[in-house]
N, CA, C and O atoms as CSV, one atom per row, in Angstrom:
chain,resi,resn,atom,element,x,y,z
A,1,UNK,N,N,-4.090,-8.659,-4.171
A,1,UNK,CA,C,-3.472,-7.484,-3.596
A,1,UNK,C,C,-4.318,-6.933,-2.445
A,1,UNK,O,O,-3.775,-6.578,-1.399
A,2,UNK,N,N,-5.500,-6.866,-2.607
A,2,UNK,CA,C,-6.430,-6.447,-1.545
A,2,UNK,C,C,-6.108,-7.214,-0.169
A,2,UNK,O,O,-5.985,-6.720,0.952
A,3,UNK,N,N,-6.000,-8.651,-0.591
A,3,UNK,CA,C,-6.091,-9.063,0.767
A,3,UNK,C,C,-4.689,-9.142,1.703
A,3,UNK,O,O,-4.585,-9.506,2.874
A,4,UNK,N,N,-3.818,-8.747,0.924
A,4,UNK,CA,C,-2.605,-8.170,1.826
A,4,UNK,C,C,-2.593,-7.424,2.484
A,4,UNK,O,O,-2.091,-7.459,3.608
A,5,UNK,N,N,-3.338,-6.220,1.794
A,5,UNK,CA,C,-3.406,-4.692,2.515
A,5,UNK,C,C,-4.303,-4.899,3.465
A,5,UNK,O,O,-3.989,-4.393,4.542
A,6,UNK,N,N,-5.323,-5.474,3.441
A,6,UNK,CA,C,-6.143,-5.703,4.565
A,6,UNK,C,C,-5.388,-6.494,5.463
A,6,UNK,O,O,-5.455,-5.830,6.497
A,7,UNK,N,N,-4.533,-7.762,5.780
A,7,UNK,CA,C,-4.364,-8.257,6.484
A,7,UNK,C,C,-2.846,-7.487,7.235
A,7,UNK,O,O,-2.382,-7.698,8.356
A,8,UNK,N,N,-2.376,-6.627,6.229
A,8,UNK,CA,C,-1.904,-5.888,6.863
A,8,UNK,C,C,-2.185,-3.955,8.332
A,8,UNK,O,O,-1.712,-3.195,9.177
A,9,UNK,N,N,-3.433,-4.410,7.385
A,9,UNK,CA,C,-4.554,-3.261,8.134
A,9,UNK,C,C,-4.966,-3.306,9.364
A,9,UNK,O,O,-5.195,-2.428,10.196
A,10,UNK,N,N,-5.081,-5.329,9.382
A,10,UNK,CA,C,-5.386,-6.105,10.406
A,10,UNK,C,C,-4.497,-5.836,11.638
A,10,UNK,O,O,-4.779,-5.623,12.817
A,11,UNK,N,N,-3.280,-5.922,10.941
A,11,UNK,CA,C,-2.251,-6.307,12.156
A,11,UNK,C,C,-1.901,-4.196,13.073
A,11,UNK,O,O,-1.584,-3.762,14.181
A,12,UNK,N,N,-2.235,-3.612,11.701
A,12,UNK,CA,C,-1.974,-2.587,11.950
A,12,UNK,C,C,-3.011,-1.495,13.313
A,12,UNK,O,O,-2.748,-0.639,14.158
A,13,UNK,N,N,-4.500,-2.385,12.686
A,13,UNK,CA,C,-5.581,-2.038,14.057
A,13,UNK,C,C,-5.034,-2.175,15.334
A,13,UNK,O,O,-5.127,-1.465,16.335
A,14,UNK,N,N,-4.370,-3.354,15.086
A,14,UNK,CA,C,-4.570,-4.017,16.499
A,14,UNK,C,C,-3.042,-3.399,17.282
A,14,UNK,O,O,-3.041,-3.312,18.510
A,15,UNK,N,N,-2.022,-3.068,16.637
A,15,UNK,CA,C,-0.791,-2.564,17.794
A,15,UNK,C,C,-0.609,-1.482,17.585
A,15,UNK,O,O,0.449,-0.993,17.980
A,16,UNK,N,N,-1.617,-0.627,16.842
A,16,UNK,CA,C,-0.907,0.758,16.476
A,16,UNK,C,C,-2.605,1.295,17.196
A,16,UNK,O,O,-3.580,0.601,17.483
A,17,UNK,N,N,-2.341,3.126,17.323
A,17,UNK,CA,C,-3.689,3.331,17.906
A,17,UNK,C,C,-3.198,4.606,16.542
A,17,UNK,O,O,-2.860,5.762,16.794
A,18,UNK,N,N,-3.269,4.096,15.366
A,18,UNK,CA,C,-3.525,5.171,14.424
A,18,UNK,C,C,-5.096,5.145,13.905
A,18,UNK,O,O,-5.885,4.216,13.728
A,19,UNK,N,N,-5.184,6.381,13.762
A,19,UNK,CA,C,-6.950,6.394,13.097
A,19,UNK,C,C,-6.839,5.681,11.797
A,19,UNK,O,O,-5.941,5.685,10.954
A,20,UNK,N,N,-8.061,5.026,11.856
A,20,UNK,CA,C,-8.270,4.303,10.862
A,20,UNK,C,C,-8.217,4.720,9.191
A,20,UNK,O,O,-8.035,3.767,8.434
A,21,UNK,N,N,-8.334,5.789,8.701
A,21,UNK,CA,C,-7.795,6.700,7.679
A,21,UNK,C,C,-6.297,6.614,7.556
A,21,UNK,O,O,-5.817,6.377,6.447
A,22,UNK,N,N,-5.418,6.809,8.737
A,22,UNK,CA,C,-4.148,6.916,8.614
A,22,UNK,C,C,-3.795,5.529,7.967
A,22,UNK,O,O,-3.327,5.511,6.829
A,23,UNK,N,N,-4.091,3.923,8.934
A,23,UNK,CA,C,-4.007,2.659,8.475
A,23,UNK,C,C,-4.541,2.541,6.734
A,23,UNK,O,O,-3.986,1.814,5.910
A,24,UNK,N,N,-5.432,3.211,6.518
A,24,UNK,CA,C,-6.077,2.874,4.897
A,24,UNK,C,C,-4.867,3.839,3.832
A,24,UNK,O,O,-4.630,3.586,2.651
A,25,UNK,N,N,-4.345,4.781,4.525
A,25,UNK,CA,C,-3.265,5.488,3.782
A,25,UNK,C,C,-2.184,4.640,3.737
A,25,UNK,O,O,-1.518,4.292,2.762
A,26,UNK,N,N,-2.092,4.373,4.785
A,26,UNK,CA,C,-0.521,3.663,4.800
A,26,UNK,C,C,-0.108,2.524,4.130
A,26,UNK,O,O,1.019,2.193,3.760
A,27,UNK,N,N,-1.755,1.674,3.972
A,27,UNK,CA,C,-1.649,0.186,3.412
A,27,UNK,C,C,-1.846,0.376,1.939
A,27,UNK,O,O,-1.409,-0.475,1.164
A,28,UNK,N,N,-2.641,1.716,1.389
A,28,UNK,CA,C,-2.478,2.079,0.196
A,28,UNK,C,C,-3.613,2.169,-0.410
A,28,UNK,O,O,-3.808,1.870,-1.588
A,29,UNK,N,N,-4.667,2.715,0.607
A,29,UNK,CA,C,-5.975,2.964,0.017
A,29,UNK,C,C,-5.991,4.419,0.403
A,29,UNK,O,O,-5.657,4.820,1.518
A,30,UNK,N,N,-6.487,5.350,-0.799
A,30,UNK,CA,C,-6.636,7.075,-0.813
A,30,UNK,C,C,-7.978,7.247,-0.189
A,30,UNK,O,O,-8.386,8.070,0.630
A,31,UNK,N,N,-8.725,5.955,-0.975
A,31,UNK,CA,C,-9.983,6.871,-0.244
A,31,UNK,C,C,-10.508,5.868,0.923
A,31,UNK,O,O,-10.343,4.661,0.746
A,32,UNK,N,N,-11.164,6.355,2.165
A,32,UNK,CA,C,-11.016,5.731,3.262
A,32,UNK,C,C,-12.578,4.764,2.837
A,32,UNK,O,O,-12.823,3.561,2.936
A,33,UNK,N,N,-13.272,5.740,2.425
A,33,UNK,CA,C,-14.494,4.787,2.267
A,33,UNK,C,C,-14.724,3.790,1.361
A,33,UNK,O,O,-15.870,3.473,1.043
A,34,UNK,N,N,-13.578,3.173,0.837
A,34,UNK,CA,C,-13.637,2.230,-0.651
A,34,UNK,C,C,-12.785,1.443,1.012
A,34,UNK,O,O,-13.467,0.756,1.774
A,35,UNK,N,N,-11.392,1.706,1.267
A,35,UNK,CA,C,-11.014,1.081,2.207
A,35,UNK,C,C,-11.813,0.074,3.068
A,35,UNK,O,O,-11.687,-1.131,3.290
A,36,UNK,N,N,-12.925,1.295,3.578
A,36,UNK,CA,C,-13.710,0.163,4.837
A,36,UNK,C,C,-14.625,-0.847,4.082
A,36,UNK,O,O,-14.998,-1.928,4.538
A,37,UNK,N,N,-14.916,-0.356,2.913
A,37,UNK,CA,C,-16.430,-1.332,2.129
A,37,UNK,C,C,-15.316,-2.678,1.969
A,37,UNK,O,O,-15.762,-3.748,2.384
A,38,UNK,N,N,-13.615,-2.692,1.280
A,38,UNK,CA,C,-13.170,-3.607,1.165
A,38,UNK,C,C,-12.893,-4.509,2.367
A,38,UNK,O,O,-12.771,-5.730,2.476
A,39,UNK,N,N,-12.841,-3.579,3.158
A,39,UNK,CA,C,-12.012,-4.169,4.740
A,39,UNK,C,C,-12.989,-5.064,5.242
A,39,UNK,O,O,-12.637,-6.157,5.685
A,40,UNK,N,N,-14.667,-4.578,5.213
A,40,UNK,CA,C,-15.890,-4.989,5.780
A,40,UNK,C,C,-16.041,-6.363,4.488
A,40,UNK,O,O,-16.782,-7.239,4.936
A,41,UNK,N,N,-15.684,-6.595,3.514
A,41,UNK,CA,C,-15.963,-7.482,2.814
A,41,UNK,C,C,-15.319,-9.109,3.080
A,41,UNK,O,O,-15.827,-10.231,3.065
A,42,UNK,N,N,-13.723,-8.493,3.364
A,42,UNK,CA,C,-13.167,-9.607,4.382
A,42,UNK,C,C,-13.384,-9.823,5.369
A,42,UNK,O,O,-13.471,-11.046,5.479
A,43,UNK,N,N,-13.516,-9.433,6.102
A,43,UNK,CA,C,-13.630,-9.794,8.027
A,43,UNK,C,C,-15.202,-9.950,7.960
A,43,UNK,O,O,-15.621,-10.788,8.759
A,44,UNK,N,N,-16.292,-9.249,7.085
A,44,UNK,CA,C,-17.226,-8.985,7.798
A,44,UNK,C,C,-17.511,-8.053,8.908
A,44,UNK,O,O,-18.501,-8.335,9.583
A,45,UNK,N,N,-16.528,-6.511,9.379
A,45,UNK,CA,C,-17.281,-6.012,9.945
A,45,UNK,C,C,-16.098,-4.472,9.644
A,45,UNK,O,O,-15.105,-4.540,8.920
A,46,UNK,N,N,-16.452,-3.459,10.245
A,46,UNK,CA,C,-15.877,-2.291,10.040
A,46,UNK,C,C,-14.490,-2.575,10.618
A,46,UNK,O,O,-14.251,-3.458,11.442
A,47,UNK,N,N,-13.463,-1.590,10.004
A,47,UNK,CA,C,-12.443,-1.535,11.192
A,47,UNK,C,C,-12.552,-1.265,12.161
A,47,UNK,O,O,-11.908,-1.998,12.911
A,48,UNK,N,N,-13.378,-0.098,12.896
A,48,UNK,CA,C,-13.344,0.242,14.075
A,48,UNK,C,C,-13.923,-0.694,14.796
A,48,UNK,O,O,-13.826,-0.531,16.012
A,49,UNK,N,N,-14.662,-1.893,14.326
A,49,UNK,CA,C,-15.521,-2.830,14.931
A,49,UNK,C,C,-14.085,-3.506,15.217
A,49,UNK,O,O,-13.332,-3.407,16.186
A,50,UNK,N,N,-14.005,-4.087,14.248
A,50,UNK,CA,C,-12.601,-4.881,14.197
A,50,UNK,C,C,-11.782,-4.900,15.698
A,50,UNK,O,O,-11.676,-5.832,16.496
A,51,UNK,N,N,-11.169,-3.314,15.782
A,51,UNK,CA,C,-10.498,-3.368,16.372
A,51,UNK,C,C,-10.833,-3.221,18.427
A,51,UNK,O,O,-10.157,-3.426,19.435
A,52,UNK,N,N,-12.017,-2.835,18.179
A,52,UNK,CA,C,-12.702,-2.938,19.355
A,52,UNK,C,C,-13.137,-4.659,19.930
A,52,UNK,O,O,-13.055,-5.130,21.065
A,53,UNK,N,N,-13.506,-5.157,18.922
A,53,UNK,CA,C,-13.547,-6.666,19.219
A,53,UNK,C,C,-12.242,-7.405,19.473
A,53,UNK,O,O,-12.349,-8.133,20.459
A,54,UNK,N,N,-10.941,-7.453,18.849
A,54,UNK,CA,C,-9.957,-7.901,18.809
A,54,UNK,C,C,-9.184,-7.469,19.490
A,54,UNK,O,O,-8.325,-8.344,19.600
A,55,UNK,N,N,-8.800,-6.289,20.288
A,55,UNK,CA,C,-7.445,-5.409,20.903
A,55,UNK,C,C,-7.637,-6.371,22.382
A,55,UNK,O,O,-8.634,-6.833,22.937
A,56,UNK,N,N,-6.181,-6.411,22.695
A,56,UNK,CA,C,-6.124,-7.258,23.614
A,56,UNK,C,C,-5.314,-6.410,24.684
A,56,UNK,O,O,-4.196,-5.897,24.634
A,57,UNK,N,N,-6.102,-6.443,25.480
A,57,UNK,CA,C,-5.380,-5.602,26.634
A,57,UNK,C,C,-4.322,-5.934,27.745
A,57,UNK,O,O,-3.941,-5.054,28.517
């Protein structure tokens, strides 16, 4: 289940410019900081990293 919500988190960094709290609500995490420790466990790095490395302009 985790790794849905994250890969949905994924897709969500990258075309939406919602704060990253809003994305961890929406995918179905309450608390933001359990969110990023899971998020950082897959990718290896924060969301905000994430999405600064990946957004394609």
């Amino acid at each position: 289940m985790n790794e849905l919500r994250i890969n949905e988190a994924r897709k969500l960094l990258l075309t939406t410019q919602d704060k990253v709290f809003e994305i961890a609500d929406r995918v179905g995490y309450k608390e933001y900081k359990y969110f990023v420790s899971v998020f950082k466990l897959y990718t290896g790095m924060t969301p905000k990293k994430y999405r600064v490395l990946n957004i394609k302009e």
